[in-house]
C-alpha positions in Angstrom: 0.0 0.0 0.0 1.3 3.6 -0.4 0.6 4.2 3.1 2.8 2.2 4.1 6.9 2.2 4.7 9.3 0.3 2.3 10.7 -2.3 5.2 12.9 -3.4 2.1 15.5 -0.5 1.6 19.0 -1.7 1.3 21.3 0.0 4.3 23.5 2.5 4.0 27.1 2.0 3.4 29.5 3.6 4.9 32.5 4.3 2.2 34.4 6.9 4.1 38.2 5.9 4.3 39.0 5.8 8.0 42.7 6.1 8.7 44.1 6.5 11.7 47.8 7.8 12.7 50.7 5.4 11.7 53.6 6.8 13.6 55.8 4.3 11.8 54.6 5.8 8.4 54.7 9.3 10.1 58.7 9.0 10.7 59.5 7.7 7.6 57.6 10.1 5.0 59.7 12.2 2.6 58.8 15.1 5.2 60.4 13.6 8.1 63.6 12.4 5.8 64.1 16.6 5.5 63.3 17.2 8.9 66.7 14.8 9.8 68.8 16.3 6.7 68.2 20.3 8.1 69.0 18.6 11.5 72.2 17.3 9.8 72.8 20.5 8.6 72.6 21.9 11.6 74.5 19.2 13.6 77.6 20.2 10.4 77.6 23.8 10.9 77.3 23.6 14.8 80.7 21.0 15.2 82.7 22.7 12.5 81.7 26.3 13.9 80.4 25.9 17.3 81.6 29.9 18.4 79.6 30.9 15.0 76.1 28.9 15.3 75.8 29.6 19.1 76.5 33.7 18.2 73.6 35.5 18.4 71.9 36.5 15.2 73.5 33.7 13.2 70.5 31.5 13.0 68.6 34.5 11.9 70.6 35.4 9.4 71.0 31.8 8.0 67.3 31.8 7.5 66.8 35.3 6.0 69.4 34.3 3.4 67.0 32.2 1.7 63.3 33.8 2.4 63.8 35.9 -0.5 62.8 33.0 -2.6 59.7 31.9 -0.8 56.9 33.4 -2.1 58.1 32.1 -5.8 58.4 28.3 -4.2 55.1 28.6 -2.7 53.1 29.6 -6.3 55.8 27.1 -7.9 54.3 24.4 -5.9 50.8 24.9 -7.8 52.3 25.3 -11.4 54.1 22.0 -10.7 51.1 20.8 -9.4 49.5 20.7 -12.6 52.3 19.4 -14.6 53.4 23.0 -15.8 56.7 25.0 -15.4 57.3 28.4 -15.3 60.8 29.5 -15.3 59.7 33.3 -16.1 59.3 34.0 -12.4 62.7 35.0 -11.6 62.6 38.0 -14.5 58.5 38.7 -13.7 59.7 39.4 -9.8 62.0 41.8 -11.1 59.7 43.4 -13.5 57.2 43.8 -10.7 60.4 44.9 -8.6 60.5 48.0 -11.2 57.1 49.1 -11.2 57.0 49.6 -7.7 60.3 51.6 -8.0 59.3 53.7 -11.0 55.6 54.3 -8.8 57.8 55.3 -5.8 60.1 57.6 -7.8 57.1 59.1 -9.2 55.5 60.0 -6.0 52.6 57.5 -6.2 51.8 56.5 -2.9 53.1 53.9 -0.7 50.5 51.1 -0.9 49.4 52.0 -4.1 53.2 51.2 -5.4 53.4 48.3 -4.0 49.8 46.9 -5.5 50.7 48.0 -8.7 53.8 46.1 -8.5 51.9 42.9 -6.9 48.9 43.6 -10.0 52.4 43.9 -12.7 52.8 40.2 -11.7 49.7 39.0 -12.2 49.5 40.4 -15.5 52.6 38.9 -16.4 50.9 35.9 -14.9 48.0 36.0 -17.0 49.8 36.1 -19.6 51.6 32.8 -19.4 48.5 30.9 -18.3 46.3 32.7 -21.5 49.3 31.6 -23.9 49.7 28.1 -21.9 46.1 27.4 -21.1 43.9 28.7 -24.4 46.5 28.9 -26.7 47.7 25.6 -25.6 51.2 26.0 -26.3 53.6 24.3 -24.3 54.3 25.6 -20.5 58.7 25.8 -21.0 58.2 27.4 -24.5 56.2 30.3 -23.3 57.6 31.0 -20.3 61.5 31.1 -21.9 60.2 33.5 -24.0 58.3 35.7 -21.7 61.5 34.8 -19.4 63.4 37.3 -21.9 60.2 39.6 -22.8 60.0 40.4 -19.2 63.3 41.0 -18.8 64.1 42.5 -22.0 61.6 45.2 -20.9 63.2 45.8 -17.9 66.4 46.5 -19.4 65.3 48.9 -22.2 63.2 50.8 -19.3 66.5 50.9 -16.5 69.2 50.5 -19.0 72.4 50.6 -16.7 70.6 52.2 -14.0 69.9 51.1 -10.6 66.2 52.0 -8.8 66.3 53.4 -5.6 62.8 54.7 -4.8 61.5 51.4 -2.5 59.2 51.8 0.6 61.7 51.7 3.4 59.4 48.4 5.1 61.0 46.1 2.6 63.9 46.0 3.9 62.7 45.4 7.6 60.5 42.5 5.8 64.3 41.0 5.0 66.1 41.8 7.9 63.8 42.5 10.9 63.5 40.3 13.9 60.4 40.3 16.5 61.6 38.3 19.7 64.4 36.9 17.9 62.0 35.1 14.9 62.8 36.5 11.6 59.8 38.8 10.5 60.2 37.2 6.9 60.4 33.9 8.1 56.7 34.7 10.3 55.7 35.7 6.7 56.9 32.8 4.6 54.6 30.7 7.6 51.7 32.2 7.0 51.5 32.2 3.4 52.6 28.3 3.5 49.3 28.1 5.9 47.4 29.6 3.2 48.5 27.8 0.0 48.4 24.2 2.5 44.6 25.4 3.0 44.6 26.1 -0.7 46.2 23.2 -2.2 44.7 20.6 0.8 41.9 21.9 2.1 40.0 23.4 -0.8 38.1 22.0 -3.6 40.2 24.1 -5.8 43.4 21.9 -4.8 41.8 19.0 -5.2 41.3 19.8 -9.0 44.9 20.5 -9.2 45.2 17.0 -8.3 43.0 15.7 -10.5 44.3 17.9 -13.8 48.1 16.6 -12.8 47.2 13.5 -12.8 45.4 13.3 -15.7 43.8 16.6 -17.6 41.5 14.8 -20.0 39.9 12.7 -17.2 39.3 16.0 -15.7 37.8 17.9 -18.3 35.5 15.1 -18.5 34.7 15.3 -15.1 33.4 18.6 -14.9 36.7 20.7 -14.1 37.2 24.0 -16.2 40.7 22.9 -16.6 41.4 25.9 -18.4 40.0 28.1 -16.1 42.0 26.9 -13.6 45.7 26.7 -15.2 44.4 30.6 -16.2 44.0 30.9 -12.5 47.4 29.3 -11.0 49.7 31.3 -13.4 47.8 34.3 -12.4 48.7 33.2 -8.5 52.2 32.6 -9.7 52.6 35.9 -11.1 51.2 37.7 -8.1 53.3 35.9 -5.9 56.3 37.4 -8.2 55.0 40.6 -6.7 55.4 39.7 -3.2 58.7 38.2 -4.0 59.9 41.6 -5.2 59.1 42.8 -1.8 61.7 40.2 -0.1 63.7 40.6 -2.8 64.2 44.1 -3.1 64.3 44.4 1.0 67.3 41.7 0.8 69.3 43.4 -1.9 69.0 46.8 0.5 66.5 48.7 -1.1 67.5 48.9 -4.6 67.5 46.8 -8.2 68.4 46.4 -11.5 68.2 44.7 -14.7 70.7 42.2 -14.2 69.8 40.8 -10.7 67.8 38.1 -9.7 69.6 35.3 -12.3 69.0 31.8 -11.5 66.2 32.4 -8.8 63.6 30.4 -11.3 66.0 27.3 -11.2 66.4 27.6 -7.3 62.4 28.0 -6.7 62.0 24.7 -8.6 64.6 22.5 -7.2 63.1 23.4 -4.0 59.8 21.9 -4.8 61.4 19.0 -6.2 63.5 18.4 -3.3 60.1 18.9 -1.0 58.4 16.4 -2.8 56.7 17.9 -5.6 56.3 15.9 -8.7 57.3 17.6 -12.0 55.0 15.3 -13.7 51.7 17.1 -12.1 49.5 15.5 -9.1 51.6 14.7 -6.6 53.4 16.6 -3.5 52.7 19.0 -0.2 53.3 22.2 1.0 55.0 20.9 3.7 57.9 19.3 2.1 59.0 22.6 -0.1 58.7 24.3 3.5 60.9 22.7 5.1 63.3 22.3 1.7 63.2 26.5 1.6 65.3 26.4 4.6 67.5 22.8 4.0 68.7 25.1 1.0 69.3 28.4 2.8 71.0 26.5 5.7 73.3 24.3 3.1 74.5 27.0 1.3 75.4 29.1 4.0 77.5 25.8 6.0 78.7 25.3 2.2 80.1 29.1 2.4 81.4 28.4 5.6 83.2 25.6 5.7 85.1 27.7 2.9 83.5 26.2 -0.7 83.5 28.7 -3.8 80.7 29.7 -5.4 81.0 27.5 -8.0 81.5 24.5 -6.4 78.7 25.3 -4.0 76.4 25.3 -6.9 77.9 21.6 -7.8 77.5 20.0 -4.5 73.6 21.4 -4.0 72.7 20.3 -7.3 74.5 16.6 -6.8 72.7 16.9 -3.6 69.2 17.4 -4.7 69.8 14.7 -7.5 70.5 12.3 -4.3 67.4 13.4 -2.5 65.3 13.1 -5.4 66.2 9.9 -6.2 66.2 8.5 -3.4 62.4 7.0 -2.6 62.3 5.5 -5.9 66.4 4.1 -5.8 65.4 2.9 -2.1 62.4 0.7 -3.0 64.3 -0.4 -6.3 67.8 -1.5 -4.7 65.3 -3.1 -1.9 63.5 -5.3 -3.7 66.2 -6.1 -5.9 68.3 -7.3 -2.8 65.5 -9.0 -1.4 64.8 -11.1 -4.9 68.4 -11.9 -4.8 69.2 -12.9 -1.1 65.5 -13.8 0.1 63.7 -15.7 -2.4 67.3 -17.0 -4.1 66.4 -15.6 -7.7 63.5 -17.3 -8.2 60.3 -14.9 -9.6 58.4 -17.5 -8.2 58.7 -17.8 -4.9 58.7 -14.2 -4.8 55.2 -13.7 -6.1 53.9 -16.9 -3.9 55.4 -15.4 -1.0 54.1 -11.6 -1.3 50.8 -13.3 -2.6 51.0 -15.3 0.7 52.3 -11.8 2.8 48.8 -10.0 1.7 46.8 -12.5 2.4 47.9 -12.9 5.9 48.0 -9.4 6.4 44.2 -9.2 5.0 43.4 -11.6 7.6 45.0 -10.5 10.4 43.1 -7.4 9.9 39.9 -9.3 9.8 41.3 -10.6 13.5 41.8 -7.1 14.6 38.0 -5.6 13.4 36.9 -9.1 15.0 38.5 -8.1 18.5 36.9 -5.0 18.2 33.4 -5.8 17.1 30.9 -5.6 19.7 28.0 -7.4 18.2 29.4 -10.8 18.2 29.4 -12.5 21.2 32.6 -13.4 23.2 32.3 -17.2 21.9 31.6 -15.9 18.3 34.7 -13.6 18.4 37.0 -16.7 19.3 35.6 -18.9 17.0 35.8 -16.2 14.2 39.6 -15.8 15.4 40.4 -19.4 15.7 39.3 -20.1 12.4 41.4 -16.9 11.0 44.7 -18.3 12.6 44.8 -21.6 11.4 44.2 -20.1 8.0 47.1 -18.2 8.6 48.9 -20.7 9.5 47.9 -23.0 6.8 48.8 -20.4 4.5 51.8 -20.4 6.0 52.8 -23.9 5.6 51.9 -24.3 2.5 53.6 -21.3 1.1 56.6 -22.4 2.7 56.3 -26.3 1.6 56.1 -24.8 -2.1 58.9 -22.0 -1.7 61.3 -25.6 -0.9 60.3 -27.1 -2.9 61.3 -24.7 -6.1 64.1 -23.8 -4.6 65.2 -27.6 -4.2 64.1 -27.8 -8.0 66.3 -24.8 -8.9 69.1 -26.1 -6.7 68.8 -29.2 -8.8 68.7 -27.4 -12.4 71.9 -25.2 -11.4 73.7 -28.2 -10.3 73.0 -30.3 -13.5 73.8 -27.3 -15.7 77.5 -27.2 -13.8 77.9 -30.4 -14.2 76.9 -30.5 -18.2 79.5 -27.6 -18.7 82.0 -29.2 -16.5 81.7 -32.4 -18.5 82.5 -30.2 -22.2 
């Protein structure tokens, strides 16, 4: 009857993915691994110069040798996010850094300046992700060539000549402490808050996900994947502006045309080095974080410990080529060796064995929900739990009857096959 209720509905399933902590996984994640390198850093620079590290005001200047960079990693971490690359961002900061100078020297005011410079970026931005996005030429094509448009511009407007004209709180933005914490550094925190809200938090980031993983699949899915590349290079160009204000404050209030070489190139390899895939949908704010000041700490110990320029540049870029290599050389040289010494060679016991390892595991599980399950009664749960443990155990046996038994057959072949070539 229509009066009454459907006593048939299926129930609700609950597909939410409930993960706890894993403090195991915790201390072994590509975020922890720079954690212990900046504290190796540290541990370096502290033994080879103890009167130095412990003087006051060396920490802080350690870090505020690197912040200048930070705002470029942070809207690096989104372009890579997608797939994209955008070296332009090194000559767009300092064509933001000279609009805000040529504003100043003009007598526009203060905060006005300083927008204009942050809005200079953007445009620059838009530029690249209009060209890149609805044009769709290729990401390192346009932005080498808008690399030297924005630059070229810069030195037909300055020529030889340096700018001057800069609000004078740029430079305590670079070199101001409050209660001994670098004011920059306070700064670079809260705009990695932001873009980890952004990029982790927000539906936005999520699609950033989804479009470096696989930009087809999310067109197709309802993502204005234009729209949104349009949008990150327009972030990445803005945060050229607020570079220009680190910058600019770092170099003492003053710029030219030639400065700022080689920042692009340093903003990348510090996403790289934190994590961030080049190849689009993977990586964290956190790891770039964290890599900002492993590379502003390294090169400063570098300096120290009395290695040239040049060299300096060879050691941090043999350096990030380890660290980047390293999750997919450990798991690689790992299961190699464990093919080899384990499982003797043989592809066979291998697969019986992991086969054997996730079943186990999938049942021990089953033991652990069991234990926990407060519907079943106390006999029920031991029964349940009995009958999971001598499947593991069977499992057990068997796979290690079966692993002897091809290796005793292998044994057997390799023998045979001496003695045939012993016998020639």
């Amino acid at each position: 009857m229509s009066g009454e209720k459907n006593t048939n509905t299926a129930p609700v399933r609950d597909l939410t993915v409930k993960q706890g902590f894993n403090l195991g996984k915790f201390l072994v994640s590509w975020e922890m691994v720079l954690v212990y390198i900046l504290i190796l850093i540290n541990v370096v620079l502290m033994v080879s110069r103890p009167n130095l590290y412990f003087a006051g005001g060396t920490i802080q200047s350690i870090i505020q040798s690197g912040m200048d960079v930070c705002p470029l990693v942070l809207g690096m971490i989104l372009i890579l996010m997608l797939g994209d690359i955008d070296v332009s961002v090194a000559a767009n900061m300092i064509f933001a850094s000279m609009a805000t100078g040529l504003c100043c020297q003009a007598g526009v005011p203060v905060i006005l300046s300083v927008l204009i410079g942050i809005l200079a970026g953007a445009i620059c931005g838009a530029f690249n992700g209009f060209c890149v996005a609805y044009i769709g030429m290729p990401a390192v094509i346009v932005t080498i060539a808008t690399s030297m448009l924005f630059r070229g511009i810069v030195k037909i407007v300055l020529d030889v000549n340096v700018l001057k004209v800069f609000p004078s709180f740029y430079t305590s933005v670079a070199w101001l402490n409050i209660a001994g914490i670098p004011l920059a550094l306070i700064l670079f925190l809260i705009m990695g808050a932001i873009f980890i809200f952004i990029l982790q938090k927000s539906k936005f980031g999520r699609e950033l996900y989804i479009i470096g993983n696989n930009a087809t699949c999310a067109e197709y899915s309802g993502i204005d994947v234009k729209k949104t590349k349009l949008t990150v290079f327009i972030i990445m160009g803005a945060m050229c502006g607020v570079a220009s204000i680190f910058f600019v404050g770092r170099m003492g209030g003053s710029v030219s045309s030639t400065m700022g070489t080689g920042y692009e190139m340093t903003a990348i390899a510090i996403c790289v080095l934190g994590g961030v895939s080049t190849n689009g949908g993977k990586g964290k704010v956190y790891g770039p974080i964290i890599a900002t000041l492993i590379m502003a700490f390294l090169t400063y110990t570098l300096g120290l410990l009395g290695v040239d320029a040049n060299t300096r540049k060879i050691v941090t870029g043999f350096i990030l080529i380890i660290a980047v290599l390293i999750p997919n050389v450990n798991k690689q040289l790992l299961d190699s060796l464990k093919l080899k010494f384990v499982y003797k060679g043989n592809k066979n016991v291998e697969a019986l064995n992991v086969k054997t390892a996730k079943e186990v595991k999938a049942l021990k599980e089953t033991i652990a929900e069991t234990r926990k399950d407060g519907s079943l009664s106390e006999s029920d749960k031991n029964a349940k739990i009995k009958k999971c443990e001598d499947k593991i155990a069977s499992l057990q046996r068997e796979c290690k009857k079966q692993t002897e038994v091809w290796l005793s057959e292998q044994r057997d072949d390799q023998k045979k096959a001496k003695e045939r070539f012993a016998a020639k």
